[in-house]
N, CA, C and O atoms as a GROMACS GRO file, in nm:
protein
  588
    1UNK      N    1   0.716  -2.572  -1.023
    1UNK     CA    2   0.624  -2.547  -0.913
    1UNK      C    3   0.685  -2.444  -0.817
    1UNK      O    4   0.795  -2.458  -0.765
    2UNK      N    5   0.594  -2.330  -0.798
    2UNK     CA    6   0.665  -2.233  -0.709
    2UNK      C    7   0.638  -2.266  -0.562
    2UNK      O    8   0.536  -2.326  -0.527
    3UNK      N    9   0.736  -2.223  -0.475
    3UNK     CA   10   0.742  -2.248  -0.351
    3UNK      C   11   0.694  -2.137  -0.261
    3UNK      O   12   0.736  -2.106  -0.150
    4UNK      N   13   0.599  -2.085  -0.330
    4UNK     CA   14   0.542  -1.903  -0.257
    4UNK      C   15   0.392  -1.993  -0.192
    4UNK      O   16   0.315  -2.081  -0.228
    5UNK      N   17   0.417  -1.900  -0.072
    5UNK     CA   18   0.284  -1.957   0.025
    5UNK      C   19   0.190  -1.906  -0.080
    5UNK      O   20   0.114  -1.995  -0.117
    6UNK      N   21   0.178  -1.826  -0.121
    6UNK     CA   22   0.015  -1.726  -0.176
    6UNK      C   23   0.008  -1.731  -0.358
    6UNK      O   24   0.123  -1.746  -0.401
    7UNK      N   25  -0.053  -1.727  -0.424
    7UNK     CA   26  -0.045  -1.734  -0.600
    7UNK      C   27  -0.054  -1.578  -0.648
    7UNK      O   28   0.012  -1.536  -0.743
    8UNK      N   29  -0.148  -1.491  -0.567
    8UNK     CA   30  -0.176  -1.374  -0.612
    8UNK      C   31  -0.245  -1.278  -0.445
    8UNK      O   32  -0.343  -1.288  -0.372
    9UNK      N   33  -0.102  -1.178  -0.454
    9UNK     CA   34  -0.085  -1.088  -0.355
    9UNK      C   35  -0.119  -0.940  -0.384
    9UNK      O   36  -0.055  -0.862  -0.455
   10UNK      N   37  -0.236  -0.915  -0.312
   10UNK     CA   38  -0.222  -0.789  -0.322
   10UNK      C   39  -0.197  -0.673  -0.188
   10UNK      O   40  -0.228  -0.699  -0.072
   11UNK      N   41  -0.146  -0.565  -0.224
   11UNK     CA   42  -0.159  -0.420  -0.124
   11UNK      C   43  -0.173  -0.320  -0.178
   11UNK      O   44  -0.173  -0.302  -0.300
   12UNK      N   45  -0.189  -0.229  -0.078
   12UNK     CA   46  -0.255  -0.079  -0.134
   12UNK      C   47  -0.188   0.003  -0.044
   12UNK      O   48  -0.171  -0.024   0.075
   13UNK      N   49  -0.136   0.142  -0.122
   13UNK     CA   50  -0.129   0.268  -0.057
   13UNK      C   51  -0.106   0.378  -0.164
   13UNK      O   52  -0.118   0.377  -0.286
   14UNK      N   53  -0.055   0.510  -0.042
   14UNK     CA   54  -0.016   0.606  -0.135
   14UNK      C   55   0.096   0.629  -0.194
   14UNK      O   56   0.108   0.733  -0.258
   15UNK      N   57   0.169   0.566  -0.188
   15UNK     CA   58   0.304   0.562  -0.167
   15UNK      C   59   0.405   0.725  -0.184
   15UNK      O   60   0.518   0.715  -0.232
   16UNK      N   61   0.365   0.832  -0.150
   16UNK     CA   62   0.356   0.927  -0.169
   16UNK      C   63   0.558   0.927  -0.103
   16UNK      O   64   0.603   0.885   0.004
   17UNK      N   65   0.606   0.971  -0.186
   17UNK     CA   66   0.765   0.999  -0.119
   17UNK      C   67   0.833   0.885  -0.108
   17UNK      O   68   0.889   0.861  -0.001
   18UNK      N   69   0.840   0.820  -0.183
   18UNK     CA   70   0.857   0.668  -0.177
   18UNK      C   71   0.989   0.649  -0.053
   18UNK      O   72   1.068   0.742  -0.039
   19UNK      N   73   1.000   0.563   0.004
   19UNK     CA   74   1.092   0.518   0.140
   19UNK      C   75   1.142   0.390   0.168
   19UNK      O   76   1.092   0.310   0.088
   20UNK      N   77   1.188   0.358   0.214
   20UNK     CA   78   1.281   0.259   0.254
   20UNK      C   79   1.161   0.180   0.291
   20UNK      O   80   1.178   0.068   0.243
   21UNK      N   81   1.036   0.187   0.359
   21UNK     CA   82   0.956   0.109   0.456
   21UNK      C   83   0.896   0.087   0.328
   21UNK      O   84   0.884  -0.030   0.291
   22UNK      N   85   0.850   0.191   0.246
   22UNK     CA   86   0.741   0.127   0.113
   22UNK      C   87   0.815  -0.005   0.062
   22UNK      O   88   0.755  -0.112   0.057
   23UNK      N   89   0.956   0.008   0.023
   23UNK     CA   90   1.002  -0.067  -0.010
   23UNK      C   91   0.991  -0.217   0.023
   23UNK      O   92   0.944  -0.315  -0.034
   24UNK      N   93   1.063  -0.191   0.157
   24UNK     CA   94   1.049  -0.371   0.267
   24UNK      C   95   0.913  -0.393   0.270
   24UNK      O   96   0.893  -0.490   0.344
   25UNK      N   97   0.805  -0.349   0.224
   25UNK     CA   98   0.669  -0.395   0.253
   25UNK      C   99   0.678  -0.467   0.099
   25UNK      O  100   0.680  -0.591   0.102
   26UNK      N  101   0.683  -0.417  -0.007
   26UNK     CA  102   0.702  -0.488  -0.144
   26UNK      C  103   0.773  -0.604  -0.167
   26UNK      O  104   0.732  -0.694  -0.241
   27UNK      N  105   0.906  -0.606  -0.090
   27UNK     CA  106   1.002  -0.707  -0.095
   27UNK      C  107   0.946  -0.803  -0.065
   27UNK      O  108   0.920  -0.900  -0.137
   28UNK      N  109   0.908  -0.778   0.105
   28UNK     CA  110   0.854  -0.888   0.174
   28UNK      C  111   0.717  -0.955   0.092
   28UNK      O  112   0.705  -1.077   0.099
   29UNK      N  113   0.629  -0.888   0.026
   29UNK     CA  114   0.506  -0.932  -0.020
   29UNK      C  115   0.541  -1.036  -0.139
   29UNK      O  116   0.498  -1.152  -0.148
   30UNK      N  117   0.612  -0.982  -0.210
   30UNK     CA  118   0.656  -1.056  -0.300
   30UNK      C  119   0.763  -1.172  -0.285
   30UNK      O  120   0.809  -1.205  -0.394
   31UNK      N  121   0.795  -1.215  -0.217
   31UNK     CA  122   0.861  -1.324  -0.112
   31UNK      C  123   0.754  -1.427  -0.086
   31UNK      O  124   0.790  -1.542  -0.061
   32UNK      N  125   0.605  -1.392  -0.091
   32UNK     CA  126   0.548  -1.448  -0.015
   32UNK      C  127   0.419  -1.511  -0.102
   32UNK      O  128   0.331  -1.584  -0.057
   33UNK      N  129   0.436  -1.455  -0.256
   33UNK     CA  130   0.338  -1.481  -0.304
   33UNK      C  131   0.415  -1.472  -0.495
   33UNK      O  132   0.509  -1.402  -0.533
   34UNK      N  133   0.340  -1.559  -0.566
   34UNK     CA  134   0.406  -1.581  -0.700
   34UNK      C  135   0.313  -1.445  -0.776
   34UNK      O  136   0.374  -1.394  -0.871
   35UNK      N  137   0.227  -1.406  -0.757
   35UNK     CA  138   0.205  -1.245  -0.847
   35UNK      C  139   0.150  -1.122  -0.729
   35UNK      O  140   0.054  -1.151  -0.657
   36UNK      N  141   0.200  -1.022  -0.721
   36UNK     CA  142   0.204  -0.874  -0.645
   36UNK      C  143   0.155  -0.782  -0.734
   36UNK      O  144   0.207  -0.720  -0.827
   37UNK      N  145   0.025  -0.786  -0.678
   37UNK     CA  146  -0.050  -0.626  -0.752
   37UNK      C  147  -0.102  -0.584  -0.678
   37UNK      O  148  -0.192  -0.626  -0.606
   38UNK      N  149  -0.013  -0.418  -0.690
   38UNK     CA  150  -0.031  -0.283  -0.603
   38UNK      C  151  -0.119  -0.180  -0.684
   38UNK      O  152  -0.099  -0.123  -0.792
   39UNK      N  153  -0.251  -0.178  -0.571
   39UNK     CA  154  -0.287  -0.028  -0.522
   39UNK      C  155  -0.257   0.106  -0.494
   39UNK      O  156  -0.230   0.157  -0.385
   40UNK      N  157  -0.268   0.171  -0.636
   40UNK     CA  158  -0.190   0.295  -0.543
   40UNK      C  159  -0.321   0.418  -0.550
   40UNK      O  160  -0.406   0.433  -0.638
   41UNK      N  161  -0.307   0.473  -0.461
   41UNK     CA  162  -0.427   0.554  -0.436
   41UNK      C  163  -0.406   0.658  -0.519
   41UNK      O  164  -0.293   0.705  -0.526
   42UNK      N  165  -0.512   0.712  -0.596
   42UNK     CA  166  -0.524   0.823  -0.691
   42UNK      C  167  -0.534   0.919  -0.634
   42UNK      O  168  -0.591   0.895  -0.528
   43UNK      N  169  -0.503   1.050  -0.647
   43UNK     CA  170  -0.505   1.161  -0.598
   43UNK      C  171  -0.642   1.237  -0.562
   43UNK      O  172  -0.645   1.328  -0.479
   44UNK      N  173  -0.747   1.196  -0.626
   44UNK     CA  174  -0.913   1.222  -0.563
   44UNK      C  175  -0.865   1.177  -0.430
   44UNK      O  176  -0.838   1.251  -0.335
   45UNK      N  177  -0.856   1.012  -0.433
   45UNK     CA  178  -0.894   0.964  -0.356
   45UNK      C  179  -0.828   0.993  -0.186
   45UNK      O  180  -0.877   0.963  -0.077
   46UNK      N  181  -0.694   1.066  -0.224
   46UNK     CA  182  -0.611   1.092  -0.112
   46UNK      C  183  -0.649   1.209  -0.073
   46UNK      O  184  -0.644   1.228   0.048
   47UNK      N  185  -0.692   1.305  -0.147
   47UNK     CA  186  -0.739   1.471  -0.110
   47UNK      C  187  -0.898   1.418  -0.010
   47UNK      O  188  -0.913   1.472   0.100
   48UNK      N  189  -0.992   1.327  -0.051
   48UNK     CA  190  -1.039   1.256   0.044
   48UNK      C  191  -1.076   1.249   0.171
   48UNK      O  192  -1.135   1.319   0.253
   49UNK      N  193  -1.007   1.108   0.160
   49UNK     CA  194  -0.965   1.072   0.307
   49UNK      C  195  -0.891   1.124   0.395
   49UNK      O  196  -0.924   1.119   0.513
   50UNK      N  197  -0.746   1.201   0.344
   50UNK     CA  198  -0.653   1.263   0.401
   50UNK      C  199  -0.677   1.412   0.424
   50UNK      O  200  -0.633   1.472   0.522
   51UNK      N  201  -0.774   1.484   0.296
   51UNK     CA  202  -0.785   1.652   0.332
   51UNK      C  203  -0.657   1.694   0.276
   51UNK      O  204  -0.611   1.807   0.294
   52UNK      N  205  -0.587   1.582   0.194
   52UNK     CA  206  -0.463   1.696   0.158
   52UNK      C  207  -0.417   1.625   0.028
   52UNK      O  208  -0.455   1.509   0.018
   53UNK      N  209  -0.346   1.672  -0.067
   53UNK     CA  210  -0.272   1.614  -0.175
   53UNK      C  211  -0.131   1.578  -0.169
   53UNK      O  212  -0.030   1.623  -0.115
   54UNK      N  213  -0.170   1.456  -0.264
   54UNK     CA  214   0.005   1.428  -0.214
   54UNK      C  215   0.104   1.490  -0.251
   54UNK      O  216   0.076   1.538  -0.361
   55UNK      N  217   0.216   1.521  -0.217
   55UNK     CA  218   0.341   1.562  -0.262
   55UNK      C  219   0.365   1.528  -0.424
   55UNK      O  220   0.372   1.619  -0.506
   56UNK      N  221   0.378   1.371  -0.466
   56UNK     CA  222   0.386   1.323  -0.571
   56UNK      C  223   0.246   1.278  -0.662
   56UNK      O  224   0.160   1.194  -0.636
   57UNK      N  225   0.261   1.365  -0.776
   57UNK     CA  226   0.156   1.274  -0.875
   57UNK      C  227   0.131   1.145  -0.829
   57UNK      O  228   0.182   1.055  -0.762
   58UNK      N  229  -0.003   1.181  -0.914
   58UNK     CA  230  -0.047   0.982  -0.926
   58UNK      C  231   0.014   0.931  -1.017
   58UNK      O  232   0.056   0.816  -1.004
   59UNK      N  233   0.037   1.016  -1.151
   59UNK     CA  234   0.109   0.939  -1.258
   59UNK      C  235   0.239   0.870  -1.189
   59UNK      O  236   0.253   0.748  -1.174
   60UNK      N  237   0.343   0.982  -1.146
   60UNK     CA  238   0.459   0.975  -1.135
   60UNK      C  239   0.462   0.800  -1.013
   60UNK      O  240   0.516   0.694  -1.044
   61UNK      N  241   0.387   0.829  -0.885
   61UNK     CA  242   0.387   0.746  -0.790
   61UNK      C  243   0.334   0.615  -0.897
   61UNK      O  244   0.353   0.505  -0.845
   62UNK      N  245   0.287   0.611  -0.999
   62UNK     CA  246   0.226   0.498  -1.065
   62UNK      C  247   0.362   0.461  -1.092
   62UNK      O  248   0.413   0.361  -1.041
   63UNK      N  249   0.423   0.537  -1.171
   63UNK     CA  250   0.559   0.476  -1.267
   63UNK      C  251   0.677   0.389  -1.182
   63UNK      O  252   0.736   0.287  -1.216
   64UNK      N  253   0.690   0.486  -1.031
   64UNK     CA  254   0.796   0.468  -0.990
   64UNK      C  255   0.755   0.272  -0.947
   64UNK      O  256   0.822   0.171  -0.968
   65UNK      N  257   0.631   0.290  -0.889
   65UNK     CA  258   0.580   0.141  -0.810
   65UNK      C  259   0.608   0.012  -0.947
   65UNK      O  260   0.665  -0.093  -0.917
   66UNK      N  261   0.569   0.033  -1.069
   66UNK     CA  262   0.578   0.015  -1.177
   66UNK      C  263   0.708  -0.048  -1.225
   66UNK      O  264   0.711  -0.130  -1.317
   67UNK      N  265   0.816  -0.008  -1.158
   67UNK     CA  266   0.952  -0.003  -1.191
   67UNK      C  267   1.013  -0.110  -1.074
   67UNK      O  268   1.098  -0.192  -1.109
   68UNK      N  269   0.993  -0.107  -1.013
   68UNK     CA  270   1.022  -0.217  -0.915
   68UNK      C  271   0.964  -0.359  -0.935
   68UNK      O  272   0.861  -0.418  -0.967
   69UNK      N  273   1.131  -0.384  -0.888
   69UNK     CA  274   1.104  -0.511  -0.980
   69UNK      C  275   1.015  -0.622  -0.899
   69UNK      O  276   0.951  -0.696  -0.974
   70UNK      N  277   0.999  -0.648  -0.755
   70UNK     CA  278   0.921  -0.695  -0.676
   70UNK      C  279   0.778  -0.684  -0.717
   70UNK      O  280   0.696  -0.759  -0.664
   71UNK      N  281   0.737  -0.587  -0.818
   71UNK     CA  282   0.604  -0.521  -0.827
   71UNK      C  283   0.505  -0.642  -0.965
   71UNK      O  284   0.584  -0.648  -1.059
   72UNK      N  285   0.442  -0.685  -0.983
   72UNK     CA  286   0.437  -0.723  -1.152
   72UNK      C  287   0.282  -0.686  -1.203
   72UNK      O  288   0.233  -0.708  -1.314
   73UNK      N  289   0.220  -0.620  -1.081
   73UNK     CA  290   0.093  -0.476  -1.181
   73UNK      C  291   0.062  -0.418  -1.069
   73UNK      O  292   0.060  -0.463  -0.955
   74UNK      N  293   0.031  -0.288  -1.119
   74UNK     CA  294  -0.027  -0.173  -1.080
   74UNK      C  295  -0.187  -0.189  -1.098
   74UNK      O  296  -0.247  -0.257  -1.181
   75UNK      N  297  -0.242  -0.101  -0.986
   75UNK     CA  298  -0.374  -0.065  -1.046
   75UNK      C  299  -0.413   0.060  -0.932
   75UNK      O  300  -0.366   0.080  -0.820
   76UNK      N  301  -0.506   0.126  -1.000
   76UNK     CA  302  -0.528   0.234  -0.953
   76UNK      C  303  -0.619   0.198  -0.778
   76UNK      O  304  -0.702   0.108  -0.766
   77UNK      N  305  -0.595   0.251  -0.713
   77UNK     CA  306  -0.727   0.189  -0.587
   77UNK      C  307  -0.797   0.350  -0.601
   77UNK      O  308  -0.723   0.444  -0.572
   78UNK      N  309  -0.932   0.378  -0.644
   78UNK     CA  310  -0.998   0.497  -0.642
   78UNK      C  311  -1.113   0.481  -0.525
   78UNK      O  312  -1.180   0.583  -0.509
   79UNK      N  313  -1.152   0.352  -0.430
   79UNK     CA  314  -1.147   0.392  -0.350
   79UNK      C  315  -1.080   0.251  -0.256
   79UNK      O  316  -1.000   0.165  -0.293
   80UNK      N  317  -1.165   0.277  -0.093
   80UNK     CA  318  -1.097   0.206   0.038
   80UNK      C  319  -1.177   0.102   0.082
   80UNK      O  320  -1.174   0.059   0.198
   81UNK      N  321  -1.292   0.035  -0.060
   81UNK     CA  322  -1.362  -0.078  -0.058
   81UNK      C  323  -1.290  -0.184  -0.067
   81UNK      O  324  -1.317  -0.244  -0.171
   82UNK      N  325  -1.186  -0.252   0.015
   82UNK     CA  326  -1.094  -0.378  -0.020
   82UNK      C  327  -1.200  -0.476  -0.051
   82UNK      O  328  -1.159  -0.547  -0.143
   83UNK      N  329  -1.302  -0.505  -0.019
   83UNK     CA  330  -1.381  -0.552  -0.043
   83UNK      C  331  -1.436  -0.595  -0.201
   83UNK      O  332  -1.484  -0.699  -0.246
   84UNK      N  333  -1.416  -0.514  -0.236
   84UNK     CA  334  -1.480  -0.450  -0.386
   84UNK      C  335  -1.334  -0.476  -0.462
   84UNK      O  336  -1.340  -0.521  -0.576
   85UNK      N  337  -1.229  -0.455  -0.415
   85UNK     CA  338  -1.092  -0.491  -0.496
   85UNK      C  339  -1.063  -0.657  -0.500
   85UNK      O  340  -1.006  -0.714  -0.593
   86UNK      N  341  -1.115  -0.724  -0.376
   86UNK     CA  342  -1.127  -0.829  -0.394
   86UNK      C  343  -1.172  -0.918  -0.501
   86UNK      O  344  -1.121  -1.021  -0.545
   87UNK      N  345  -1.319  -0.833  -0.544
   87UNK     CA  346  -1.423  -0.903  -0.642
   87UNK      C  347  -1.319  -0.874  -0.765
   87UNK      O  348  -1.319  -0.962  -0.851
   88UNK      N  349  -1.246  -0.783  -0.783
   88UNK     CA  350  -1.220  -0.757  -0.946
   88UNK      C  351  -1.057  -0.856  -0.919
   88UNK      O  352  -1.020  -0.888  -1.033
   89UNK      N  353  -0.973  -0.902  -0.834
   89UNK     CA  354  -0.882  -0.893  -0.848
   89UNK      C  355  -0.885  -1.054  -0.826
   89UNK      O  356  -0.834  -1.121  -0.916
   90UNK      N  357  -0.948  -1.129  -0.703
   90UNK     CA  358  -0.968  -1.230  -0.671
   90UNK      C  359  -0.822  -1.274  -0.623
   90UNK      O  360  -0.768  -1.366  -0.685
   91UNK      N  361  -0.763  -1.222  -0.532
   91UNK     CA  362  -0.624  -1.191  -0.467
   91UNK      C  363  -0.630  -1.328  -0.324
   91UNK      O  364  -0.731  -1.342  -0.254
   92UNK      N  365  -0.551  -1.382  -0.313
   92UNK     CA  366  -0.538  -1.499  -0.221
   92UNK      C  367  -0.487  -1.441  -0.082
   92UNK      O  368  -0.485  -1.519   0.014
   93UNK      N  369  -0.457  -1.346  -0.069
   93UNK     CA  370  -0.376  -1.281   0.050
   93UNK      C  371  -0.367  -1.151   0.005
   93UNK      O  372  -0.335  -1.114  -0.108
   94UNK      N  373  -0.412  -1.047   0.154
   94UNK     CA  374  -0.362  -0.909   0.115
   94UNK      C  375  -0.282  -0.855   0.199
   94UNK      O  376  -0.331  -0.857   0.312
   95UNK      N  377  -0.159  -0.796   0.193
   95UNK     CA  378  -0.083  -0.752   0.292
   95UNK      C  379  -0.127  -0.621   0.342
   95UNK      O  380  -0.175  -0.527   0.280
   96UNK      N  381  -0.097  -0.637   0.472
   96UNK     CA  382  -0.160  -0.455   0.520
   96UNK      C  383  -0.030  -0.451   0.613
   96UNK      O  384   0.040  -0.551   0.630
   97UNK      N  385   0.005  -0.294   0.690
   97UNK     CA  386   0.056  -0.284   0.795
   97UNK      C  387   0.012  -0.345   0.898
   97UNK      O  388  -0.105  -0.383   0.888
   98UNK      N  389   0.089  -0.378   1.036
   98UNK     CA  390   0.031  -0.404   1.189
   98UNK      C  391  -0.010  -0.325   1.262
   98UNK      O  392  -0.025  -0.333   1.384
   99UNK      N  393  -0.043  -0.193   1.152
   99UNK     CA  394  -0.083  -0.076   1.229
   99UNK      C  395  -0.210  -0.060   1.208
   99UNK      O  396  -0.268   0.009   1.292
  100UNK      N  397  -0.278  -0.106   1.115
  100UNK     CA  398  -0.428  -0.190   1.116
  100UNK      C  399  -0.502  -0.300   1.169
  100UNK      O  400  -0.620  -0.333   1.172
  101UNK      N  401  -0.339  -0.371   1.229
  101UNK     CA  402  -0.415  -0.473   1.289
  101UNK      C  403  -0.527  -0.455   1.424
  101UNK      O  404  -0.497  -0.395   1.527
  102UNK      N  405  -0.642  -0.511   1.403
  102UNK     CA  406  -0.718  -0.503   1.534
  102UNK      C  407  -0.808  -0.329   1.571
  102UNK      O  408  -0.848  -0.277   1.675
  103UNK      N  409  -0.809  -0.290   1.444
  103UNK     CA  410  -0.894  -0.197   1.384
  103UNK      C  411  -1.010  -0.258   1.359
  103UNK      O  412  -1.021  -0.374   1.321
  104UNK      N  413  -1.138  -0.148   1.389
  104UNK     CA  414  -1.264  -0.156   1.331
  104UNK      C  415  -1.310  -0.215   1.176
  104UNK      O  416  -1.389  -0.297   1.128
  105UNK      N  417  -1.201  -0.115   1.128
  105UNK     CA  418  -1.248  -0.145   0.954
  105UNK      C  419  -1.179  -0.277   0.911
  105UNK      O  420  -1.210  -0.335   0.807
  106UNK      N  421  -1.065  -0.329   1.014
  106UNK     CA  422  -0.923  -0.445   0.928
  106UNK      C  423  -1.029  -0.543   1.007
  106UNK      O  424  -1.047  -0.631   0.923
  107UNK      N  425  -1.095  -0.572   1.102
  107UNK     CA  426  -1.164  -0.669   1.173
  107UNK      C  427  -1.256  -0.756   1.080
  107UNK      O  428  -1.261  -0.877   1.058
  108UNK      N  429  -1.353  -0.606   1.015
  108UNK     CA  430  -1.451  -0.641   0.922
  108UNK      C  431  -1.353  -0.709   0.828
  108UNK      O  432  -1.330  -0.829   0.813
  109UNK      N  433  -1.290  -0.585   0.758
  109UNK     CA  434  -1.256  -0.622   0.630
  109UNK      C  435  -1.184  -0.831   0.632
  109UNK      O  436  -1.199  -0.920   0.549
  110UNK      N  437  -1.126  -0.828   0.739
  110UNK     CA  438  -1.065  -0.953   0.754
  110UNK      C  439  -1.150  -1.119   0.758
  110UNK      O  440  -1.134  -1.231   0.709
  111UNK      N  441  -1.228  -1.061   0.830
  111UNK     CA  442  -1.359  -1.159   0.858
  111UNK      C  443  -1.410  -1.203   0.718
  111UNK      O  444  -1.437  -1.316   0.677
  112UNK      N  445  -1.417  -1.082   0.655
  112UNK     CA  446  -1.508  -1.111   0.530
  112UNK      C  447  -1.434  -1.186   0.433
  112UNK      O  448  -1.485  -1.283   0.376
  113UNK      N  449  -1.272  -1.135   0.400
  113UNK     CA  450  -1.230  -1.190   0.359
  113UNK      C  451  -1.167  -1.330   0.387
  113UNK      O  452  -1.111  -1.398   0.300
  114UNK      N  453  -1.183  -1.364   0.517
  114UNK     CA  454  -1.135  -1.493   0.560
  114UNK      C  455  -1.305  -1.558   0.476
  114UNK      O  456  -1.295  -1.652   0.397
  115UNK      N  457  -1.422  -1.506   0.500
  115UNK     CA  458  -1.466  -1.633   0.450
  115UNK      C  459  -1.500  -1.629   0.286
  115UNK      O  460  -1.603  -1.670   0.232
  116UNK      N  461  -1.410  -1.583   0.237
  116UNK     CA  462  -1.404  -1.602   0.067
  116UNK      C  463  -1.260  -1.681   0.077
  116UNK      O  464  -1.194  -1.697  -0.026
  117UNK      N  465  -1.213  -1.729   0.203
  117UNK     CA  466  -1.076  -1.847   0.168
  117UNK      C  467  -0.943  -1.694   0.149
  117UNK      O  468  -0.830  -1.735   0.125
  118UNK      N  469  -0.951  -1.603   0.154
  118UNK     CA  470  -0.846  -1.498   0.129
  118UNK      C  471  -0.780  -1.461   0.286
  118UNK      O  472  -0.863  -1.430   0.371
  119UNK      N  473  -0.672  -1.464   0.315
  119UNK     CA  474  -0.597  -1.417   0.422
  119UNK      C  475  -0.544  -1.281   0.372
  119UNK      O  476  -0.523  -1.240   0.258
  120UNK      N  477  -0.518  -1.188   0.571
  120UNK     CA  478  -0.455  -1.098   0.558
  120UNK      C  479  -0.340  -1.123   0.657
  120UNK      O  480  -0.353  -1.154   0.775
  121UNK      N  481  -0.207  -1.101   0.580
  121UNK     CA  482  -0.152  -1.083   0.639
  121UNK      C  483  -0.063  -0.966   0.734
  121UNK      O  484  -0.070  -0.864   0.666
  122UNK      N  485  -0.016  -0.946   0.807
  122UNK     CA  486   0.015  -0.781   0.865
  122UNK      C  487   0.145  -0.850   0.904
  122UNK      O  488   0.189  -0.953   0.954
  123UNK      N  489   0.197  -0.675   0.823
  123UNK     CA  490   0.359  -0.653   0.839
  123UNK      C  491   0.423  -0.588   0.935
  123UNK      O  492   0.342  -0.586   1.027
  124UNK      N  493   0.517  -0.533   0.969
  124UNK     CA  494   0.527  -0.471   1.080
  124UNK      C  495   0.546  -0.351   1.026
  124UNK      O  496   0.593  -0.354   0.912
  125UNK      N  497   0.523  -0.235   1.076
  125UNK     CA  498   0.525  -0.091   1.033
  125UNK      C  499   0.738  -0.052   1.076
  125UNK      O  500   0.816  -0.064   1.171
  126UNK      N  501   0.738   0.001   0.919
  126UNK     CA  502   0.919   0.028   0.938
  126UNK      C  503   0.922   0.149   1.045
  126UNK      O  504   0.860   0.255   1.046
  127UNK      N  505   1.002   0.102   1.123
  127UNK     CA  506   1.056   0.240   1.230
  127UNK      C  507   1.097   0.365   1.174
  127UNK      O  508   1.170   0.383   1.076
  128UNK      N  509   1.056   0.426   1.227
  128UNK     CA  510   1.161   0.589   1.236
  128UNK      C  511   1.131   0.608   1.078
  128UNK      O  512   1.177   0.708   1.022
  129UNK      N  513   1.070   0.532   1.019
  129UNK     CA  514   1.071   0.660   0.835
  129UNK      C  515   0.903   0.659   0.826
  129UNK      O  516   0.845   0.573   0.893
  130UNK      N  517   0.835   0.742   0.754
  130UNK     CA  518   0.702   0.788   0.684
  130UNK      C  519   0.732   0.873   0.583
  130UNK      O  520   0.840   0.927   0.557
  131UNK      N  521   0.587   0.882   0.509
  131UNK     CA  522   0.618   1.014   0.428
  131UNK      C  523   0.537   1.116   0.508
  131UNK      O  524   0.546   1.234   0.476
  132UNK      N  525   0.455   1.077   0.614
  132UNK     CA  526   0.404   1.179   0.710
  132UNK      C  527   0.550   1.286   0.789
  132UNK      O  528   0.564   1.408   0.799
  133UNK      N  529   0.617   1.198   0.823
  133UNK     CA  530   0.745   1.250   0.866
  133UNK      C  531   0.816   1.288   0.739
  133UNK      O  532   0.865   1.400   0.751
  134UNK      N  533   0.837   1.240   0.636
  134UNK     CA  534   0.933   1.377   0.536
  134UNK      C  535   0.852   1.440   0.499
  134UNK      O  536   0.929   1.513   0.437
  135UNK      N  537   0.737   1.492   0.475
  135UNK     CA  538   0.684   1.565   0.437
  135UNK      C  539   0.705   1.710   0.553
  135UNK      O  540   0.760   1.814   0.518
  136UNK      N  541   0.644   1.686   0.704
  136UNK     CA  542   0.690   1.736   0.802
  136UNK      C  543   0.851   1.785   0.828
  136UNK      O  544   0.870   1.842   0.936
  137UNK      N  545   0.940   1.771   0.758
  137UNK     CA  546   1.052   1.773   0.772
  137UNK      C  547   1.064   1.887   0.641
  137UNK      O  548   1.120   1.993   0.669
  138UNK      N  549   1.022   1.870   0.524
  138UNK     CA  550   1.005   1.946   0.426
  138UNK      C  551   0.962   2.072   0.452
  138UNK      O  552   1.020   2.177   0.424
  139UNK      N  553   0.818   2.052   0.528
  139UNK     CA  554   0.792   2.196   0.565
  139UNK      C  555   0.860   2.268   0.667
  139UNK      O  556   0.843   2.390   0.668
  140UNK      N  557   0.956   2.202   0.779
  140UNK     CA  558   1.004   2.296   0.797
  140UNK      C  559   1.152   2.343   0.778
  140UNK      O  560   1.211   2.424   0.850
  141UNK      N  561   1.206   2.267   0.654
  141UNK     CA  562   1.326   2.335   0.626
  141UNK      C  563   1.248   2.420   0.520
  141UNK      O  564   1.339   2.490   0.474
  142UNK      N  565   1.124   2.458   0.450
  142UNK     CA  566   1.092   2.553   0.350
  142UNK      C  567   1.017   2.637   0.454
  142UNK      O  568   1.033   2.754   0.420
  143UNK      N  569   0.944   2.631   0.563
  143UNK     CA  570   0.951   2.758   0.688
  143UNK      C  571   1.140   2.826   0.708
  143UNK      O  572   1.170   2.935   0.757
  144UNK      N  573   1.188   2.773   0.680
  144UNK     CA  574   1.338   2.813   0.795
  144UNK      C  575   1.418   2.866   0.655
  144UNK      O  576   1.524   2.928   0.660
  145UNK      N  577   1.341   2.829   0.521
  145UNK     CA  578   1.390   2.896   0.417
  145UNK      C  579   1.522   2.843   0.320
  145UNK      O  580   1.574   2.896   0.222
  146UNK      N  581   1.544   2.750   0.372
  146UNK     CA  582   1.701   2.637   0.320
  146UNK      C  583   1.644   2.630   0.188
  146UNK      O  584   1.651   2.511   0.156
  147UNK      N  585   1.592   2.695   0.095
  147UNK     CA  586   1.601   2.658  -0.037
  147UNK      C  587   1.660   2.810  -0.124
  147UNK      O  588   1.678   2.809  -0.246
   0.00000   0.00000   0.00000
């Protein structure tokens, strides 16, 4: 008998530049629940919402999430209907950042899923790393020419 609050955990992102924070969000999820299946956003779907492509493939960002051992499936998220990932996945808890918490869309999305019996839980957003910030950091050591 496992001693995990949750049976089946899911989250979603891009994980684009993978980081120390992607990481502690996996660790922690999987700590907390006996199966972890990650969302990773496909590259349509990030050119999107974001207006930009990621740094890293979708393949590649598939493999790396894939490889971790905290992880035990992948699936593609093509789009930002958690709603709709719910129905196919039937997930007991979904982890998000606390940087959604008390958002328009995490309010809904939460409500709804509280009354299908599913909790969200929110993590705390890791300090001082993003891939918004290395990416930003990238461009400007390739402005300043360091390659």
């Amino acid at each position: 008998m496992s001693n995990k609050k949750y049976k089946i955990g899911y989250t979603t992102g891009v994980f684009d530049m993978f980081h120390i924070g992607h990481l502690n969000i996996l660790k922690r999820a999987k700590s907390m629940c006996e199966c972890l299946i990650v969302g990773i956003s496909t590259d349509k779907l990030v050119q999107k919402y974001k207006n930009k492509a990621p740094i890293i493939p979708y393949s590649e960002r598939y493999k790396i999430i894939e490889a971790i051992k905290y992880v035990d499936k992948v699936v593609p998220q093509i789009n930002r209907d958690k709603i709709s990932a719910f129905k196919k996945i039937h997930f007991d808890v979904m982890f998000v950042g606390d940087d959604w918490r008390g958002t328009k869309l995490f309010d809904a999305v939460e409500k709804k899923l509280n009354n299908h019996g599913t909790k969200i839980e929110y993590f705390p957003y890791t300090k001082n790393i993003s891939s918004t910030k290395l990416k930003k950091i990238l461009e400007k050591i390739s402005k300043e020419n360091y390659y």
